[in-house]
N, C-alpha and C positions, 0 to 999 in steps of 0.2 A: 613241320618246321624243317625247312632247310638251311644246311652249314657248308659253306665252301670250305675247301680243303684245305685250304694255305690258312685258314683261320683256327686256331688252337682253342676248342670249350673251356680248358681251364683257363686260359687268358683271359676269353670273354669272361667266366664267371669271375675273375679275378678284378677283371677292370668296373663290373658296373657296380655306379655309387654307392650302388642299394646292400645294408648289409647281407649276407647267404652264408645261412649252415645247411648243408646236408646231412643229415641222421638216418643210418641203415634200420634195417629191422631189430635187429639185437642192443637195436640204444647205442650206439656207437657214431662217432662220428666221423662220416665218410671225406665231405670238403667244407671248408672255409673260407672266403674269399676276403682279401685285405680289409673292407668294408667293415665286415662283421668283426674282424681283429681290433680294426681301430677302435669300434664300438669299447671294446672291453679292456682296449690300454695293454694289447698283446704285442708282441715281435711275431717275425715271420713264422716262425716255430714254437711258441708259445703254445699251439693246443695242435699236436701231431693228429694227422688221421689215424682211426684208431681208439683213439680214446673214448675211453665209455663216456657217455654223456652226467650218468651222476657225479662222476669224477671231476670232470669239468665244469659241473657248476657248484661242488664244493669248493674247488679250488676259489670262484669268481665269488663264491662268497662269504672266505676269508679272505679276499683281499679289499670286501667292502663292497660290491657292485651291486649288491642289494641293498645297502643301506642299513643303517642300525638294527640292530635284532640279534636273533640266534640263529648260526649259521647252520644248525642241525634242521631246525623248524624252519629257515628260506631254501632249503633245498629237499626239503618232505616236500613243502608249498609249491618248488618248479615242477618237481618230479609227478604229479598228484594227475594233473591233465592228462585226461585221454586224447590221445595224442592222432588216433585213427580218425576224429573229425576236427576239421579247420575250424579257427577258432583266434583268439586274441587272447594272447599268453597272461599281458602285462604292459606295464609302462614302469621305466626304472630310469632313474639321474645319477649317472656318474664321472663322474670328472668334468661337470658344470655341463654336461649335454645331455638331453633326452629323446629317448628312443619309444619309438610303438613298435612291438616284437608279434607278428602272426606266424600259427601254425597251419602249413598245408602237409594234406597227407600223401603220400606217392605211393604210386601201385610195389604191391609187395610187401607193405607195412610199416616203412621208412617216413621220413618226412623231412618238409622242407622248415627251417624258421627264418624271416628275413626281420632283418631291425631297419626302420626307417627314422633316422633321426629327425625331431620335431622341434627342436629349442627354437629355432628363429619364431616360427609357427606361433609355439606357445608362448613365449617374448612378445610376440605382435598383441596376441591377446591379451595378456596381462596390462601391457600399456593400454589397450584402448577399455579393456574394463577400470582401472584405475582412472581414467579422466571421466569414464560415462560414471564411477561408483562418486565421484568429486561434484559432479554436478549433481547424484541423486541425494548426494549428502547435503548439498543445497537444499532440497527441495523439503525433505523430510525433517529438518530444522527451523522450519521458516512458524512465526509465528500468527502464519493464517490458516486459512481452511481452505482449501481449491479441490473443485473439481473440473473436469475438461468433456466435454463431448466433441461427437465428431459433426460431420455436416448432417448426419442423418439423426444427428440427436440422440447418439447412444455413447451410453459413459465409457470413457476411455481410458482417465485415470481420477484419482480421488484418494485424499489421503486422512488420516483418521482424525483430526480436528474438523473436516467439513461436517462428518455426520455430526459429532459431539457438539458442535456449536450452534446446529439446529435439530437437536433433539431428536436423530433418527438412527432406530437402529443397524448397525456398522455391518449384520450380515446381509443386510436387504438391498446393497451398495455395493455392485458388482459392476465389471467389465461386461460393458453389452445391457446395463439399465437403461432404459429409456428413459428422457427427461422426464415423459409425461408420467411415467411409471414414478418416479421418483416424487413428481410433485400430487401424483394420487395418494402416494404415503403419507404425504406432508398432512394432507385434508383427513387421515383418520386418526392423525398425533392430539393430545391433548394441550400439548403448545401453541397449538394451531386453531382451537374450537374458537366458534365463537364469530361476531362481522368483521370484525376486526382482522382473526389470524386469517379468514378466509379471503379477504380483501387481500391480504397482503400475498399468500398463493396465488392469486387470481393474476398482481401484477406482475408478480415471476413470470408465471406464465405468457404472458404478453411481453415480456423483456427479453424474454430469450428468442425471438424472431429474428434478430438480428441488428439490432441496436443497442448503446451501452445503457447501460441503467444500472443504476446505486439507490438503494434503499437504508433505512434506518430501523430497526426492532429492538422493542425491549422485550428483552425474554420473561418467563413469569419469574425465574428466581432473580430478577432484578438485572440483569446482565444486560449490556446496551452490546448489541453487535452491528456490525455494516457487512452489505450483503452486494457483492457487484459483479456485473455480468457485465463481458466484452465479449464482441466479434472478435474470430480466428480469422485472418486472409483464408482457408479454406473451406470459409461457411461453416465450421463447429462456432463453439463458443466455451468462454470458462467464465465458475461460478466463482469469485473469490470471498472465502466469509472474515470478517477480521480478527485479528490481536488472537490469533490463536497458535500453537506452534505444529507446523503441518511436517506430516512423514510422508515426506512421496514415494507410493510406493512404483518402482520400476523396475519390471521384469527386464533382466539381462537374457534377452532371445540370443543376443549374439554366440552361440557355442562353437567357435570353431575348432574345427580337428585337419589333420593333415588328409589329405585321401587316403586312406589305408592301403598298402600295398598286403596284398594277399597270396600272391604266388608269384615266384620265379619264373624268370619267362614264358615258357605258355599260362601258367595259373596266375602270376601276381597280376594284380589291378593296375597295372601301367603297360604302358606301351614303350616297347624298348627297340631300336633297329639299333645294328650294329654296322657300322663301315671300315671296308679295311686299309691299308695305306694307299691303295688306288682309287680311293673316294668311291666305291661299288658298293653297294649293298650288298653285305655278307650275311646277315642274321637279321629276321623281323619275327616277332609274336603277332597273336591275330589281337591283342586289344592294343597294338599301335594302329590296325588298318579301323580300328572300331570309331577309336577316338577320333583318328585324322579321316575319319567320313568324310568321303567325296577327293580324298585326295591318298588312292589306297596304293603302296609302293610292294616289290619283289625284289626278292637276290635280285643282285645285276645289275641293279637300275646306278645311273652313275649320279653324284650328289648334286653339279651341276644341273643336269637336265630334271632333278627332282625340283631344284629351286626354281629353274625357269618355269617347267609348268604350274608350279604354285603361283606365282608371280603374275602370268599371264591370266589363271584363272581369279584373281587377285585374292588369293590367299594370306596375303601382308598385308591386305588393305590398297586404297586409290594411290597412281603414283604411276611414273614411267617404270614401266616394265626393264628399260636395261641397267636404271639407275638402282632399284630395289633386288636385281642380283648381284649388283657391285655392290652393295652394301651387306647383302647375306652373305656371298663370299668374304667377304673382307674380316668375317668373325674369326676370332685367335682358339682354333680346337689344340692346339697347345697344351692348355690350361683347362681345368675344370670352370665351365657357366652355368649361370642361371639365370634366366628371364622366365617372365610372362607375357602373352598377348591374347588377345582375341581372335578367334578364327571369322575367318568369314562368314560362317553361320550363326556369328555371334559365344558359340561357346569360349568359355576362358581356357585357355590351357597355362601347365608349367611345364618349361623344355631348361632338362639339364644335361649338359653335354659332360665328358669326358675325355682325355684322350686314353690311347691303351700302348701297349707296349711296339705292339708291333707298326705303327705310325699312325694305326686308322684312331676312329674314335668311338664312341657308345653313345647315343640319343633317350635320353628314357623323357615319356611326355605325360601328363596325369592332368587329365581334364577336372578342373577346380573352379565349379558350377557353382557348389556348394560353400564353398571358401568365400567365394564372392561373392553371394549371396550373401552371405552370413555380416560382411564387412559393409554391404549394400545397407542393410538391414540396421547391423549399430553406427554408420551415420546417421541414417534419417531417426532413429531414436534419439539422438545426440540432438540432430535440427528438429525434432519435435519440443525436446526438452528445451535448448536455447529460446525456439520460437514461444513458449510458454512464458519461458522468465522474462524474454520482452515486452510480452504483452497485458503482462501483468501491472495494480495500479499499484505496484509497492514498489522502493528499491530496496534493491538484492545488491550485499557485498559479501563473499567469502575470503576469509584469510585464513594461514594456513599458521603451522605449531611455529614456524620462524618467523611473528606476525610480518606476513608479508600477504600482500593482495592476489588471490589466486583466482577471480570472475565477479566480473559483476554486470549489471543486467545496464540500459542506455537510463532508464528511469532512475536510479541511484545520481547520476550526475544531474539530471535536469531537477530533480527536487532541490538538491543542495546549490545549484545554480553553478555549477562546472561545468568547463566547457567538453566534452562528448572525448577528447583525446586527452583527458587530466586523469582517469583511474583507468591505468594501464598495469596489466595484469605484471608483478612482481617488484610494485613500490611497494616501500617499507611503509609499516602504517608511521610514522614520523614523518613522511613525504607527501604522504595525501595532507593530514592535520598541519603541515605547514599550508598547502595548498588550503586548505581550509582557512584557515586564517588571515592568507593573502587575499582571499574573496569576502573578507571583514566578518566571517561568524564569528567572532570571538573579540569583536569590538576593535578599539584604537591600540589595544595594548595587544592584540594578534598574537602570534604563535608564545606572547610570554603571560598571556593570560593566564591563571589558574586552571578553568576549564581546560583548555589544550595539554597541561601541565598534566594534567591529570587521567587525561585518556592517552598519552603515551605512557603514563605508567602502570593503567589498570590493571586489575588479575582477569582476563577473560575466560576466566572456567566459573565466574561467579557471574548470573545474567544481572544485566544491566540496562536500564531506561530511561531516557530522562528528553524533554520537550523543548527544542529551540526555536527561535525565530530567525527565519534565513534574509539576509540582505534584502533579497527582492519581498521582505515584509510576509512570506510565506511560512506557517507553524507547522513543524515537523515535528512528529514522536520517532526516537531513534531506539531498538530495539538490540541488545547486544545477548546470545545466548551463544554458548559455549557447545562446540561440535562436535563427532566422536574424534576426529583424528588428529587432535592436539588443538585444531586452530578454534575460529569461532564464524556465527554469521551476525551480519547486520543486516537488519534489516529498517527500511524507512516510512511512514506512512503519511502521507497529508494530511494534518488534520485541520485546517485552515475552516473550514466552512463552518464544522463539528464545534469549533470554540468563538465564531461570531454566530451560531446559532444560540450558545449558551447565554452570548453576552443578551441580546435578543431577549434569550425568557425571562436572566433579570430583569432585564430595563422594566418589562411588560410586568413583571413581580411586583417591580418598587411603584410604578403606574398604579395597578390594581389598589397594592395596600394605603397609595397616599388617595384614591378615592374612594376608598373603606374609610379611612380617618377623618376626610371630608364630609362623608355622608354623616357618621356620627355625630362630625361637628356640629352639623346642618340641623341636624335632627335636635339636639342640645340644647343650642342656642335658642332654635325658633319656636321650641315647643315652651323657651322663657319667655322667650316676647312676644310669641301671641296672645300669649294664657292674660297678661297685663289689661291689655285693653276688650278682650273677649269678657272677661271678670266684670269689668265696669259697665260693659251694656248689659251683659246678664243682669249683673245686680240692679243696676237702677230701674232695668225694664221690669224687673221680678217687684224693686219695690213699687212702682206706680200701678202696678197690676194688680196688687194689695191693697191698695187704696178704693180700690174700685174706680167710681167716679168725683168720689169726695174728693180728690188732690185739689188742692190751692194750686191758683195761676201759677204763684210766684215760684212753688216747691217743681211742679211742672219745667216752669220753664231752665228753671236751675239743674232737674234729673236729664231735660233734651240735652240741655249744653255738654254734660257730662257723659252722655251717650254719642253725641257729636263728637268730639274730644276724641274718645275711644274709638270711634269709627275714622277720624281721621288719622289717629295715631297705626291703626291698624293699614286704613291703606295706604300711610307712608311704608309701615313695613311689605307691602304686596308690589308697589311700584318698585323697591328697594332689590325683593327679589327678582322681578322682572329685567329690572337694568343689572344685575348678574347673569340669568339668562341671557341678554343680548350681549354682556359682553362674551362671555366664556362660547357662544353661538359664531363670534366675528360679525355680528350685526351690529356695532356699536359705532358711528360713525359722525364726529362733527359737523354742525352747519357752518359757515362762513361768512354771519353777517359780522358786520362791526359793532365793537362796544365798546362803552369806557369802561376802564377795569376798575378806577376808582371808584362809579357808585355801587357797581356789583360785593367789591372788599366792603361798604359802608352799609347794606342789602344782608350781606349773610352777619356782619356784626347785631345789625337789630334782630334776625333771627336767633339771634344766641344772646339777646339784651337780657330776656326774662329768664332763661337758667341764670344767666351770669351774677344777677343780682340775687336772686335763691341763693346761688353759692357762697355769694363774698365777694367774688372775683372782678376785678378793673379790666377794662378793655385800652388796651390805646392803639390810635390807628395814627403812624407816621409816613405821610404821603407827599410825595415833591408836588408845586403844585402844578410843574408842566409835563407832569404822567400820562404820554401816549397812547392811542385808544387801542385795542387788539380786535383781530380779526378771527371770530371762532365762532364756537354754538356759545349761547350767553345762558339758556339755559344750566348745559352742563358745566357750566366754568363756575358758576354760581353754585352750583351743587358740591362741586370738589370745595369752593373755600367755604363753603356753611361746613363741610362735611369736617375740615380742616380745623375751623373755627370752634365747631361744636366739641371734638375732641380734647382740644386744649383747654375750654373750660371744664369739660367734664372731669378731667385727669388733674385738673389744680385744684388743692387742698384752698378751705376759709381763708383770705387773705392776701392770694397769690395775685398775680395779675400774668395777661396774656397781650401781648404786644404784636400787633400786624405790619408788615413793613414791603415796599413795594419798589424800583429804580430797575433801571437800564443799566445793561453792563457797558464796558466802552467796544465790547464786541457787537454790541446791540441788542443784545440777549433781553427777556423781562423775566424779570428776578421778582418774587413773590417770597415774604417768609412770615410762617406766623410762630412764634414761638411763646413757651411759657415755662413760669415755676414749676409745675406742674412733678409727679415724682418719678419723672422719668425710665426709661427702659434701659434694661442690661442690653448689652453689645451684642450675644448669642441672640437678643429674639427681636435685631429692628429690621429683620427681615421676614420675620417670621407672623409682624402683623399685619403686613401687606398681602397675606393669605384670606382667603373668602372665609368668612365664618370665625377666625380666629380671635380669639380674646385667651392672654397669658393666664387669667384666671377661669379655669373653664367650670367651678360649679356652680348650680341653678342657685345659688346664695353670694352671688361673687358682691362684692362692692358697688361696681361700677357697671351700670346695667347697658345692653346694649347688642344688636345683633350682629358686631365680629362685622362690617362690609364697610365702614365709612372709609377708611386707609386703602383697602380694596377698589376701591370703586372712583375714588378721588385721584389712584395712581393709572387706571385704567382712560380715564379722562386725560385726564395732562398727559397722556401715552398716544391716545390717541390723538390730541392737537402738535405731537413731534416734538413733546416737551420729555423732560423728567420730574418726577418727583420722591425725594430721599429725605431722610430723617438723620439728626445728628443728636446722641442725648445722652447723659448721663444718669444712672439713678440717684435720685435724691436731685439731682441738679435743674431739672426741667429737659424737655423737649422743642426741640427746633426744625420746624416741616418747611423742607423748602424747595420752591414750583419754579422752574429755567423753561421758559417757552422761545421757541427761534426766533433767531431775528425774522422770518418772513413770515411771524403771524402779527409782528408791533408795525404798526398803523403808525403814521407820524403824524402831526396836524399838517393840514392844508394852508 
């Protein structure tokens, strides 16, 4: 090292930033440069050369510069280092600034310690681990289960609800698991055995290629989870499991430290040139020519011609060469600076200037590779982390201890149907939930609704859940769970699909169980009416079979009739069931010719002539006599009013009578009604006998025999010629069935 003569070493040692003691061999302390003074809250004369060194830090620490304790045991503690190897003494805060304090040793036995103060440093840090520790506090509160891989398919993060939610255990789930490794675990779990669990690994499997995919599982101890896999824009993907509360875990890589300065100019870790008031290079160290490689300066060199050669080599970067040293010129060395930039070779540097007494000024430079690195580093963990909560299918809101809104993810607004600029980080939760309300969640009575009422006054340190429907008809489960650092997270999930799935397995329940009730009915009914006429050919066949061949003509012909009878009673009930087949089939379909409806009404009365008179019962048919002919199947029209007809007498008691009655509406409608005495049905069941098979008295002993299809089958008819047919009745009052066929099946005369 060389020092020009007009240049004074204790001035240099005085002016640079950087604090400097020197310590002789005997422990004594030779210089101290204003730097290291101000460190300790000294005057000029505060710590004379001279002074022993334990002296001097008993003194610093009764006046506190070490911090609470005992001032005998913090200065055993300074004093204790061997002081003959370099080394890092400490880090100590006082009077709101902190220092990193290194020991070098100097030939002879002496040593140097310098204090570099780090508060901005460690300030910086603290803010960016406070925002990255806010967002991990998101993550690790959220009540699902995520994990992430990278493009190469190795896990990256994963927090302890993903394993617990699929049954795997938590130490097999590492940074650097491979998918496949993970889903080979899955195939040896007992959650998993079986075609089923392995089916459903298999479609994991195939899902994580790179397409989204949502699945459903029930766990064995009954637990319903959903399992979703989304593409990364960087070809990973994340596995999200649900309704679980997930700890994200997030290594803070970010460590940064200041550069440690280690020696005073030739030894400390910076780079220092000195210039004197003729702008000359007076004093350089060799780790100022180390750092500014490629750009190496000597006493003498004048500061202008240092700038310009930088310049031209572009050492500031692209730009006119004479404008970029009117601009380095034009810097105020007046004053104490500090920047940072990038060298040309890309490294970062810090240059902090001073001025000194005698007009020049001090340069000290500290290549901060690492620094920047480190801030490189905890952004893109930051944009790892955001790009996660974006792409996630849940919204994410965190609020903080002042409920006020401190991040939330784009999915949060689209589920709740806000629009993308409505939850901006530091509304009050009273602001959103009016916004809420304005976007009609909470009905026409909006932000005075009870619900809104009630989530501005919630306790959020007690979790909370509960299931809306958003505007745009979308069902939302909204998850409220209480944070460490006073506030809470919400969290939102769509459950839309999950609760028309459920509606789905009812519907397909109450299906099933009304044809279980069908079936039995079916079963009930027909195993009464078949057994009726099956009885009567058994028996008369058994009796004439007994006879041998002795039967008399006459017994003969009387046992055929009565086998006859039977046989046809039997295949009215087989035709009966057949025409339920075609209807319940959609095979049921009218023909089109013309009839008169008046003989067919007087047709199915003589079929019902011979119960009617068995029973008691009077018939009367009231018919205009210009009753227009209708256009249908005559068959089945005859069928509906025998069916129609036959009921009414069956259902009226000895004495009643049944009355048929028939006219045009002045709509032009044909109106059919038969009604009677009869003892009528209660209100709860006159829809309920329009069911196949039904009869209100269902045992094989009921009164009124019959196979439950006449009302069935009569309303299917008149259903299908674009009629209706309805019942109006009282019990005890009688029954009144009455047939509206459109105007375009009445036929007028010619």
């Amino acid at each position: 090292m060389t020092i020009e003569p007009t240049v004074s070493l204790e001035a240099v040692f005085d002016a640079i930033p950087v604090g400097l003691g020197v310590v002789d061999a005997e422990r004594r302390i030779v210089l101290m440069n204003r730097a290291f003074r101000d460190s300790l809250g000294l005057p000029a004369d505060g710590i004379p050369p001279g002074t022993p060194v334990e002296e001097a830090v008993r003194a610093s620490a009764l006046r506190g510069v070490y911090g609470p304790g005992d001032p005998d045991a913090q200065v055993k503690a300074v004093m204790a280092p061997d002081r003959t190897q370099p080394g890092r003494l400490r880090r100590r805060t006082y009077a709101g600034k902190s220092h990193d304090l290194f020991n070098t040793p100097l030939p002879g036995g002496g040593y140097v310690v310098s204090a570099v103060e780090t508060t901005a440093l460690l300030a910086a840090r603290a803010d960016a681990e406070t925002a990255l520790s806010r967002t991990a506090t998101g993550l690790a509160t959220l009540r699902i289960g995520l994990a992430i891989f990278d493009p190469q398919h190795r896990l990256l993060l994963v927090n302890p609800g993903f394993a617990a939610l699929l049954s795997l255990p938590p130490d097999r789930l590492s940074a650097g698991t491979s998918l496949d490794a993970m889903l080979t675990l899955m195939e040896t779990r007992d959650e998993f055995a079986g075609p089923e669990g392995m089916a459903f690994v298999a479609d994991l499997r195939g899902a994580a290629s790179g397409h989204a995919w949502a699945a459903r599982r029930v766990r064995a101890d009954g637990r319903a989870i959903d399992i979703m896999v989304d593409p990364l824009p960087d070809g990973g993907c994340t596995i999200a499991v649900n309704d679980i509360t997930p700890q994200a875990r997030a290594e803070d890589e970010a460590r940064r430290r200041a550069l440690q300065l280690q020696m005073v100019l030739v030894n400390v870790p910076h780079g220092i040139c000195v210039y004197g008031a003729d702008h000359r290079v007076a004093m350089i160290n060799e780790n100022f020519n180390k750092i500014m490689a490629g750009e190496p300066l000597q006493v003498g060199d004048l500061l202008s011609d240092v700038i310009r050669r930088r310049a031209e080599s572009g050492e500031y970067g692209e730009g006119d060469p004479e404008v970029i040293i009117a601009s380095q010129m034009a810097y105020n060395i007046t004053r104490p600076q500090q920047h940072r930039r990038i060298r040309s070779d890309g490294v970062p540097i810090d240059v902090r200037t001073a001025p000194m007494p005698d007009g020049g000024h001090i340069t000290v430079v500290t290549d901060i590779s690492a620094l920047v690195q480190a801030e490189t580093d905890l952004r893109r963990k930051a944009d790892d982390m955001a790009t996660m909560l974006d792409n996630i299918r849940h919204g994410i809101m965190l609020w903080g201890q002042d409920r006020r809104l401190i991040a939330s993810n784009p999915v949060a607004a689209d589920l709740l149907d806000l629009l993308p600029g409505v939850l901006v980080p530091g509304q009050s939760e009273r602001e959103v939930i009016a916004a809420l309300a304005a976007a009609g969640h909470f009905g026409k009575a909006g932000f005075d609704a009870p619900m809104a009422r009630a989530l501005v006054t919630m306790d959020r340190s007690i979790p909370f859940g509960r299931e809306a429907e958003t505007p745009s008809g979308r069902i939302v489960f909204a998850q409220s769970n209480p944070a460490p650092n006073g506030g809470w997270i919400t969290t939102f999930s769509d459950i839309t699909q999950m609760r028309r799935t459920e509606q789905e397995l009812r519907r397909a329940k109450d299906l099933a169980e009304s044809a279980n009730v069908a079936k039995s009915r079916f079963l009930a009914t027909m195993s009464h009416e078949l057994r009726t006429p099956l009885n009567a050919i058994i028996g008369f066949s058994d009796a004439m079979a007994s006879e041998n061949a002795d039967v008399p003509a006459a017994l003969v012909a009387e046992y055929s009739g009565q086998i006859g009878n039977a046989g046809k009673q039997l295949l009215s009930l087989i035709n009966i069931i057949l025409d339920v087949a075609r209807i319940e089939s959609g095979q049921f379909e009218p023909g089109g010719e013309v009839m008169r409806l008046c003989q067919l009404i007087q047709m199915a009365v003589r079929q019902a002539d011979a119960a009617a008179r068995e029973a008691r019962v009077a018939i009367t048919v009231r018919l205009p006599d210009d009753l227009p002919g209708l256009r249908g199947d005559e068959k089945q029209i005859l069928q509906a009013l025998s069916q129609l007809v036959s009921n009414a007498v069956k259902f009226t008691p000895p004495g009643g009578a049944v009355t048929i009655e028939a006219g045009v509406t002045p709509e032009g409608e044909m109106i059919v009604v038969v009604s009677d005495t009869g003892i009528g049905i209660p209100p709860a069941d006159q829809e309920r006998v329009f069911e196949p098979f039904m009869q209100l008295d269902g045992s094989l002993s009921r009164r009124y025999p019959g196979a439950g299809l006449g009302l069935f089958i009569a309303r299917a008819i008149v259903s299908a010629h674009g009629g209706q047919l309805s019942l109006a009745s009282e019990p005890g009052a009688g029954t009144a069935a009455r047939i509206a066929l459109p105007k375009a099946r009445v036929v007028t005369a010619a």
